[in-house]
C-alpha positions in Angstrom: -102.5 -70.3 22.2 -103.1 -67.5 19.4 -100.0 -65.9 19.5 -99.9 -63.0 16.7 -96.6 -62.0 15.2 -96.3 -58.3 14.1 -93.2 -57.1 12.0 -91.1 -54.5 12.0 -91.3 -51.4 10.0 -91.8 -52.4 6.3 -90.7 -55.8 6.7 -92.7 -58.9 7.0 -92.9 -62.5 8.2 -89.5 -63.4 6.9 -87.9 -61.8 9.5 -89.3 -64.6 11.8 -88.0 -67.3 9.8 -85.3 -68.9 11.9 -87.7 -68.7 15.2 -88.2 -72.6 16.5 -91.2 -72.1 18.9 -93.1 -74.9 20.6 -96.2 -76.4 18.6 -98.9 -75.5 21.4 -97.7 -71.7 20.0 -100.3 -71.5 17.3 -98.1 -68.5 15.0 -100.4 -65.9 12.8 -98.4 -63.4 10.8 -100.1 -60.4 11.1 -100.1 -58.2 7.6 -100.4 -54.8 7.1 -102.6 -52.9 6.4 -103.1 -49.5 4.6 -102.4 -46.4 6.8 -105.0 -43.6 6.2 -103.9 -39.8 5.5 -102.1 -38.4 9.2 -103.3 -41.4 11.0 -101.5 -42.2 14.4 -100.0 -45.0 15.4 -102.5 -45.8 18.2 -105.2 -45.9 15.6 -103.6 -47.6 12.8 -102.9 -50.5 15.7 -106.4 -50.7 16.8 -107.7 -50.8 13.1 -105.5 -53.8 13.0 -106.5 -55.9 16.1 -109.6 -56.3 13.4 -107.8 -59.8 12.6 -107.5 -60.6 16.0 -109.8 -63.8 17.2 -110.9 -62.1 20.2 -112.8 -65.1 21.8 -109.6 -67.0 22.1 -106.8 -66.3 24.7 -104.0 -64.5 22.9 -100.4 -63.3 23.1 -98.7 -60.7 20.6 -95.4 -61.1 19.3 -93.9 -57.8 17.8 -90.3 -56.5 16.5 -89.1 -52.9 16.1 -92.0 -50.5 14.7 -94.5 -54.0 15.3 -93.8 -54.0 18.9 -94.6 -50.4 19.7 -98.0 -51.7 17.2 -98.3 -54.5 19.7 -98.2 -52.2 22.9 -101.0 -49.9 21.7 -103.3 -53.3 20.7 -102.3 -54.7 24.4 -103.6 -50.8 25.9 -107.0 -51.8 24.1 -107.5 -55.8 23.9 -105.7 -57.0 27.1 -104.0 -60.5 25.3 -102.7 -62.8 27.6 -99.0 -61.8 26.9 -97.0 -59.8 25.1 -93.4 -59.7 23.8 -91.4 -56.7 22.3 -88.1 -57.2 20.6 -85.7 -54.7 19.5 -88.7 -52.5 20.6 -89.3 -49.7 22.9 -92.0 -49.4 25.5 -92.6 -46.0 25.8 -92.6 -42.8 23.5 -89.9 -41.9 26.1 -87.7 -44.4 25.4 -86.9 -43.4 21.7 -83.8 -42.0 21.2 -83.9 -38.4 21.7 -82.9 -37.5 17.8 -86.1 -39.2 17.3 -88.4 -37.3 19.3 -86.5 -33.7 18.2 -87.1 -34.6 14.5 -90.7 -35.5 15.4 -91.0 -31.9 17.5 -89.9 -29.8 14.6 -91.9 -31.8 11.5 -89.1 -32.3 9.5 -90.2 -35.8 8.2 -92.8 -33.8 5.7 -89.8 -32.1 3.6 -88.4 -35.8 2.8 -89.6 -37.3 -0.4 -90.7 -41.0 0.4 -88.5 -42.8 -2.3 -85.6 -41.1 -0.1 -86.2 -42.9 2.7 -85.5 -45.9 1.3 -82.0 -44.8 -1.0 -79.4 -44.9 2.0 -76.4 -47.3 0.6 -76.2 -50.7 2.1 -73.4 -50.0 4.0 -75.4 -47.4 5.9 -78.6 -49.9 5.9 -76.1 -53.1 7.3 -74.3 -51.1 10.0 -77.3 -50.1 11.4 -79.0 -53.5 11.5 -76.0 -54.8 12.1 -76.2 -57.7 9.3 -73.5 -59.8 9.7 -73.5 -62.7 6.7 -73.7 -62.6 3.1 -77.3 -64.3 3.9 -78.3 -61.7 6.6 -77.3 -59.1 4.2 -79.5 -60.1 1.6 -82.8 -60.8 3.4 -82.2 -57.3 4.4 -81.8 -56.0 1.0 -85.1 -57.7 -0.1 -87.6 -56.6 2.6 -85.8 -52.8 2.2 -86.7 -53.4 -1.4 -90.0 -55.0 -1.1 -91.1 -51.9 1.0 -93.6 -49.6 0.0 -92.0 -46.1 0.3 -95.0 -44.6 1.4 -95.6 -46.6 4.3 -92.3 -46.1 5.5 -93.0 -42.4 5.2 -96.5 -43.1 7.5 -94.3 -45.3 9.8 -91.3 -42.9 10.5 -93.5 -40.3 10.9 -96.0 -41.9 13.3 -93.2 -43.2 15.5 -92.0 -39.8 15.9 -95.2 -38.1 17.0 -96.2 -41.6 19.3 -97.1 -40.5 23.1 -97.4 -44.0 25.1 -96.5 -43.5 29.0 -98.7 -46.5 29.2 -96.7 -50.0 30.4 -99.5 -52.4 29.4 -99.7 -55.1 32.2 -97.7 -58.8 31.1 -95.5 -57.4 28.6 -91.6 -58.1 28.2 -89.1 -56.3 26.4 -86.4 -58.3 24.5 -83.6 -55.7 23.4 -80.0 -56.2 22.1 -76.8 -54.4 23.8 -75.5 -53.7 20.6 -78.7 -52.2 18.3 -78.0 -49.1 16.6 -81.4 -48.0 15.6 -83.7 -48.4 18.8 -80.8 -47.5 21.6 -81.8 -46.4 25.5 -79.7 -45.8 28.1 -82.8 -45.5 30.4 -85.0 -48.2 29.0 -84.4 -51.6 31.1 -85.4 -54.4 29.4 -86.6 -58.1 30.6 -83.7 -59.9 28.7 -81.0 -58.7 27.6 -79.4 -60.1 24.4 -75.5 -59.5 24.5 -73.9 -57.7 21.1 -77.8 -58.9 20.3 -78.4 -55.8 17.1 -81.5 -54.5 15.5 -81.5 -57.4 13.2 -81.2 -60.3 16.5 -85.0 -62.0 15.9 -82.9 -63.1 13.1 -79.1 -63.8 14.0 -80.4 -64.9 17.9 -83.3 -67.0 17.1 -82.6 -70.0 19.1 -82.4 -67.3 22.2 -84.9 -65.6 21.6 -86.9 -68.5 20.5 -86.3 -70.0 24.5 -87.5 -66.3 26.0 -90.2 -66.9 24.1 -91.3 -70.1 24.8 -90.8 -69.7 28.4 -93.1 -66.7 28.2 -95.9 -68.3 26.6 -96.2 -71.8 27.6 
């Protein structure tokens, strides 16, 4: 089956690397695309179901910022399955510093090569990067990002308004990620001490959920 991957914010498909899914899972890395000026999140996502092959059963595969992408595409195109990891659900669910930011606009006073000058101590501890290795795939996709996005992308995450649970979707989160944390969210699996960087450093568990999800 089609199963479409979608990354998290500002990274891309390396972040999938050490997944060892089943060949039957036919894996497209979805890439992104150029936000327009105060688009939302729910309309950047539909723009990019464009590279969806809509004829042929699908599932959607999508981490962090790329799984709240892969809820609003399931609202519209109804895939087969879908899988969020280190992800939230609903608007809800974001932590509530998140939401208060989002409610008082203060994302517009930031300049966009800010976003991405936090030291990497700050950027490992919240990942929670582990090895030399971890440390420095994470260093490349943080430099490899375009600033601006990330300015689109932090600011459409904290004006998103899903109450929506789209049917057949599962929610992969870690008990120890510092970035995407709910006490009330209750996820399908649970990954223990799994952190916001677990797709990577839990692949072979995750790479069972999701197996056993889609075949």
């Amino acid at each position: 089956m089609n199963t479409y991957f979608i990354s998290g914010l500002g990274a891309d498909k390396r972040i999938f690397s050490k997944l060892k899914l089943d060949k039957k899972i036919n894996i497209i890395h979805v890439d992104w695309i150029t936000p327009n000026k105060n688009e939302s999140l729910a309309s950047y996502a539909k723009r990019l179901s464009s590279v969806i092959d809509l004829p042929q059963p699908f599932a959607l595969v999508g981490v962090s910022f790329g799984g709240m992408i892969a809820v609003e595409i399931a609202k519209i195109l109804k895939p087969v399955t879908t899988i969020i990891i280190s992800s939230t659900m609903l608007s809800t669910h974001l932590p509530a510093l998140y939401r208060f930011a989002g409610t008082l606009g203060l994302l517009k006073f930031i300049p966009a090569g800010l976003l991405k000058a936090s030291n990497k101590l700050t950027q490992n501890y919240y990942f929670g990067t582990r090895s030399s290795s971890e440390k420095a795939l994470l260093s490349r996709i943080i430099k490899d990002t375009d600033p601006h996005f990330l300015k689109w992308a932090i600011g459409s995450i904290l004006s998103w308004r899903n109450k929506t649970k789209p049917k057949n979707t599962y929610h992969i989160h870690g008990t120890n990620d510092k970035i995407l944390y709910s006490k009330i969210a209750q996820p399908d699996f649970v990954i223990q001490n799994g952190t916001h960087f677990m797709v990577y450093q839990n692949a072979q568990e995750i790479s069972g959920i999701i197996n056993k999800l889609l075949l």
